[in-house]
Phi, psi and omega in degrees: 000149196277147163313143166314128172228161174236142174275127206264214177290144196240116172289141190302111185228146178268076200277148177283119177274133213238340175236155166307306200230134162248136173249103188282032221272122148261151200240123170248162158012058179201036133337321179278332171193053148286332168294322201278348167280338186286309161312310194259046220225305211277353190264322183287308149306005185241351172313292206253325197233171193258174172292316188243034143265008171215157157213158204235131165230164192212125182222128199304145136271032179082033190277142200274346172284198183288001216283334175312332179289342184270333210264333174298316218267329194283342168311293170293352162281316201252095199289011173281357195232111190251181209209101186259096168280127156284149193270346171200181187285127195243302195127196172255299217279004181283328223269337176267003168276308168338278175279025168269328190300319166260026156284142188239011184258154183282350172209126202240137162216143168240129165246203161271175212234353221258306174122356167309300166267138210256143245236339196271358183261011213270008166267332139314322165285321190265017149261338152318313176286312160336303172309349173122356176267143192259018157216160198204081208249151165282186192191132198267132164281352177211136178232156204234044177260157198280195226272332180291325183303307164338286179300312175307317178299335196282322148322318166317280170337276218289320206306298199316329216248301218266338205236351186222033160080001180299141183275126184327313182283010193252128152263140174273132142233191184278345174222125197212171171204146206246107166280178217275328185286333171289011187236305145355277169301321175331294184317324175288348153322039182290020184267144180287177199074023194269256156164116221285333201263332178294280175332299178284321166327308194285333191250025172178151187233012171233106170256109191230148168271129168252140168262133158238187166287148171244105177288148165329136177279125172320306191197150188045215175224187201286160171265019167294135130262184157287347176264345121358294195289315211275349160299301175320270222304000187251002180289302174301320174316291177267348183298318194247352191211133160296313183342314188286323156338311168277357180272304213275001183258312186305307190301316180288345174267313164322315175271351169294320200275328158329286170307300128003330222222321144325277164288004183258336188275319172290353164282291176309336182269348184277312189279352172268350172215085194284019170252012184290143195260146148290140184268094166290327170302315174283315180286291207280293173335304157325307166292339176275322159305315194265000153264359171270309169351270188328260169349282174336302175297316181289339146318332175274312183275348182268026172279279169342313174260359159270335206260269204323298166304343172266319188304298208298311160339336198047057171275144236249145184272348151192191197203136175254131206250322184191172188203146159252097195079006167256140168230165191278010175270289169296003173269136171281344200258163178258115159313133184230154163280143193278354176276000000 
């Protein structure tokens, strides 16, 4: 394994490309079955390509199990297959930023580690992409994520669809396939936080859905909590869009005439009825709505301004601990040593 790096500013370079399809999986807690997914990854591509035409990269995301060890051992069988470890949990969309950095295929798809995306479809999205589209996301007619999971995608949708341009008629998932210039444009992302669907969105409008099956999870459980999910929506909120800024300029003018309109009617019922008892009760309920209002918005822009204070920081958007099967030849990125 290659010495610790970290990843710095990455100069514009001209890797030669060498394979058809690169596949991007990030790995979390799926020691247990990850192997059996790398296996039908490798009998399904090989279906249509030679060995050295695809490649698969797998990336430790900090998983606290054993799985580098398995994704290592599956390394030294297969030399088509590299193994990028993170130096701490990044996160997934850190971890497919990682692994955009060594991709060499002329078309990239990332799924999940989980055996959910089913490995055996991945030839409806790159015959979908074939037809002329420079994105391709699947799309589940049933999906067998749990109910909380569910609700999280659906929050996504709409966030994605209100605040970062998504077409009302496109569904997002996790497995999707890409041509190489939006994997390309990504990379010039260099700020911590990123979002993978924020990145591709912003740089292309020919999109399409393939449906596919969504299978059951092999073993264990997603490695999302809410505080996971609630990380994603806040990465899509401030990272790609002003908007909730403007909701919160729009909610404060609304509640500036509300009020306004409000003390000019209670100024009038008083002098036309100076025996009117004041509603104190109502007054204090008012101040109290409208000062958690209040917290809230300023809580939202010192969101804005801490993700700004950190970016101006160069806080690394992910940091790499070893590589397998990978050279610093196959990387956009420029490396520094972390020791």
């Amino acid at each position: 394994m290659q010495s610790a790096n970290v990843k710095a500013n990455r100069p514009e370079q001209n890797r030669s490309t060498c394979v058809d399809v690169s596949v991007v999986i990030p790995c979390y807690r799926s020691s247990g079955i990850i192997h059996s997914v790398v296996d039908r990854l490798l009998t399904t591509l090989g279906l249509r390509y030679e060995e050295s035409q695809f490649e698969i990269i797998l990336v430790n995301d900090y998983s606290p199990d054993n799985t580098l060890e398995v994704l290592s051992g599956i390394a030294e069988e297969h030399g088509n297959v590299k193994v990028i470890s993170m130096a701490k949990n990044f996160g997934q969309h850190a971890a497919l930023m990682a692994g955009f950095d060594y991709v060499r295929g002329d078309t990239v798809v990332c799924m999940d580690d989980d055996g959910q995306t089913r490995p055996e479809e991945i030839f409806k999205l790159l015959d979908k992409l074939d037809e002329g589209y420079d994105l391709v996301y699947a799309k589940y007619a049933s999906k067998k994520h749990s109910a909380f999971r569910n609700f999280g995608s659906k929050i996504n949708e709409i966030m994605a669809h209100s605040l970062i341009g998504k077409p009302k008629d496109i569904t997002l998932s996790s497995y999707f396939a890409a041509k190489r210039f939006l994997v390309d444009e990504a990379l010039h992302y260099k700020n911590p936080y990123p979002y993978i669907e924020g990145l591709m969105l912003r740089s292309t409008g020919s999109i399409a859905n393939v449906e596919v099956v969504h299978s059951d999870r092999l073993a264990g459980e997603s490695g999302y909590s809410f505080k996971g999910l609630l990380a994603l929506w806040l990465n899509g909120f401030t990272a790609f869009s002003v908007k909730p800024l403007r909701v919160a300029s729009v909610f404060g003018v609304v509640l500036a005439f509300f009020g306004f309109a409000g003390a000019l009617a209670v100024v009038i019922q008083r002098l036309t009825n100076p025996d009117m008892a004041m509603g104190w009760a109502s007054m204090f309920s008012a101040l109290i709505f409208i000062g958690g209002l209040l917290l809230c918005m300023l809580g939202l822009l010192g969101e804005y301004i801490g993700r700004t204070y950190i970016s101006l920081n160069n806080s690394p958007q992910y940091v790499i601990r070893d590589t397998l099967n990978c050279s610093h030849n196959d990387s956009n990125a420029n490396y520094e040593d972390a020791n």
